[in-house]
N, C-alpha and C positions, 0 to 999 in steps of 0.2 A: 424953937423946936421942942414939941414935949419929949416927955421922958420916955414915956410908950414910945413915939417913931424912934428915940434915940435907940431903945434895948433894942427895937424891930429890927435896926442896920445894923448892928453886931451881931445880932445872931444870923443875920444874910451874909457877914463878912465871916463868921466862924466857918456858917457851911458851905459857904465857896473855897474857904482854906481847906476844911474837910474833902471838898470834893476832886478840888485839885491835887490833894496829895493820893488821895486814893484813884486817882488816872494814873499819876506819876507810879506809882505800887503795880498797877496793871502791865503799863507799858515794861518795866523793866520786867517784872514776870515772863511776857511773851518773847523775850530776848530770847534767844535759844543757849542754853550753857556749852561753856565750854566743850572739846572733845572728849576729854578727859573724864568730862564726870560721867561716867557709865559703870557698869561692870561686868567682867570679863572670864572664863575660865583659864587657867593658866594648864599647858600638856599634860601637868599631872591630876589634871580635874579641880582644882582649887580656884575659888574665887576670888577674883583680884579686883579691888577698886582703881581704879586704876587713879581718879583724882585722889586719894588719899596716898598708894603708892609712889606717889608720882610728884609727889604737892612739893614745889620750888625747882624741881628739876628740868631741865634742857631733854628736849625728846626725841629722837629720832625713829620714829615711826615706818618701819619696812617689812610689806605684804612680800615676803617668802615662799620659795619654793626649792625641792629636792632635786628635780631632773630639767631644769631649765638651764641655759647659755649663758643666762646670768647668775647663776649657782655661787660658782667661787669667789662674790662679791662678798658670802659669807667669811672669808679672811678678813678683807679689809674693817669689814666690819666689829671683829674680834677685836682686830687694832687699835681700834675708835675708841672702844669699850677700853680695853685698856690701857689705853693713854689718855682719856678723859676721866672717867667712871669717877674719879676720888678727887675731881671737879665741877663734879655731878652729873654730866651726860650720863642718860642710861639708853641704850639703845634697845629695842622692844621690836622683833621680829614679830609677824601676826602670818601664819601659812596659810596659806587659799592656793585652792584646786582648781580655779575658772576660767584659768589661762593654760590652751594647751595640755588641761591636766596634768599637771605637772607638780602637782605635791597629793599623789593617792594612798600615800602613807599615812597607818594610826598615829597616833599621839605617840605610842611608843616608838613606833619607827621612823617619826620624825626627831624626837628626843636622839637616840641611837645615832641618826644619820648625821646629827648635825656634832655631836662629842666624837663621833671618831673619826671622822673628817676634816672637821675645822675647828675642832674644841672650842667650840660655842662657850659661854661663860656669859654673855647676856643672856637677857629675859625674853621666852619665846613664850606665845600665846597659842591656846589651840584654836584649831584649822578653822576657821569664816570663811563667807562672800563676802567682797569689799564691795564688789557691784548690784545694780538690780534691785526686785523689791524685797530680797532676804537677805539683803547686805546690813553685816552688825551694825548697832548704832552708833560707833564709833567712826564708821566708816560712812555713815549717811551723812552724818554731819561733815565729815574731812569732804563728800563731793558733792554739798547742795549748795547751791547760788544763795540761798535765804540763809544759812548757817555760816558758810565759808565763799564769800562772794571772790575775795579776790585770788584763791586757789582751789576756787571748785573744777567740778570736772571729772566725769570715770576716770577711774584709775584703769591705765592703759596694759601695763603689763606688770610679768612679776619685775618686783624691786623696786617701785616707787616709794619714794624715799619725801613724807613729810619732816619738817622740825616746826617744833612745836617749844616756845621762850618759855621760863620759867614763870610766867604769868600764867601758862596754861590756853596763851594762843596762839594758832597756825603761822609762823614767821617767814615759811620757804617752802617749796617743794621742789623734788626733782625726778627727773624722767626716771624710765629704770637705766636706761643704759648709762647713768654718768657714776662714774663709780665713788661709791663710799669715801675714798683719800681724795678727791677730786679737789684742787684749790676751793672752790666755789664753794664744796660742800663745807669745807674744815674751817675757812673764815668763817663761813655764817655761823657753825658750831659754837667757835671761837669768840665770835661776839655777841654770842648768847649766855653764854657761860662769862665774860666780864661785865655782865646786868647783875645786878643789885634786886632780889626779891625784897622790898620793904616790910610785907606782911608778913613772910615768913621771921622777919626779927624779935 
């Protein structure tokens, strides 16, 4: 075989390697990122990353509201917070008004309502749609079949309760009505919090 056809097949074997690394490149691009990576204002109008805020942490993700039945799920919630938090749950209320209406409170008076009632001390986000086509993108992704296949789904009512492992993906959901201390809910917690972030080392 000359030398010509020889250099011909390696540079056909270069740009097939080329070519297939750059599908490879493609294909992970079109992956949808995580939940996490978005961003978000927090009550007091400040921008929060929330994958940077959030990077290794155990998440408890719950669409809130003021004057719903499921309201004083806000204690237990408190409790989570502090009896994990400094094991890195952080639990992250997100208030939406689409159920019922039932959080028509400013930013302030969701702030307000939740310290002197439940002495909130987690992190509350302001007011979203979780649903529909102006639901945050946090929330598109927590309920589309291509993002979140195996816990998509509108979110049903207030207090829907995702967790989300320190990897930064979806590990559980749960209805609203199953309350925050719920066995189900505090093992899964529990054995997301005894995972090992490797990257974060």
């Amino acid at each position: 075989m000359s030398l010509c056809r020889l250099a011909c097949f390696a540079m056909m074997g270069v740009f097939v390697m080329k070519a297939t690394a750059a599908a490879n490149d493609a294909a992970k691009s079109s992956q949808p990122a995580g939940p996490l990576a978005v961003k978000m204002k927090s009550l007091d109008g400040k921008e929060v990353d929330l994958a940077k805020k959030y990077k290794g942490k155990v998440v408890l993700l719950v669409n809130v509201a003021s004057k719903c039945g499921n309201t004083p799920q806000y204690q237990p919630l408190e409790a989570l917070h502090e009896k994990y938090a400094e094991q890195g749950l952080a639990i992250v209320g997100v208030p939406c008004n689409q159920f019922g209406k039932q959080e028509p409170g400013t930013s302030a008076e969701i702030a307000q309502f939740c310290e002197k009632n439940y002495g909130v001390k987690f992190d509350i986000l302001a007011k979203v749609d979780v649903n529909g086509e102006n639901a945050a993108p946090l929330y598109k992704f927590l309920t589309s079949k291509e993002s979140n296949p195996k816990f998509a789904g509108r979110v049903t009512w207030n207090f829907e309760k995702f967790l989300i492992g320190r990897d930064g993906r979806v590990v559980n959901r749960f209805a609203p009505k199953v309350q925050p201390d719920a066995k189900e809910v505090t093992q899964a917690i529990e054995a997301e919090l005894e995972k090992e972030l490797h990257s974060a080392k």
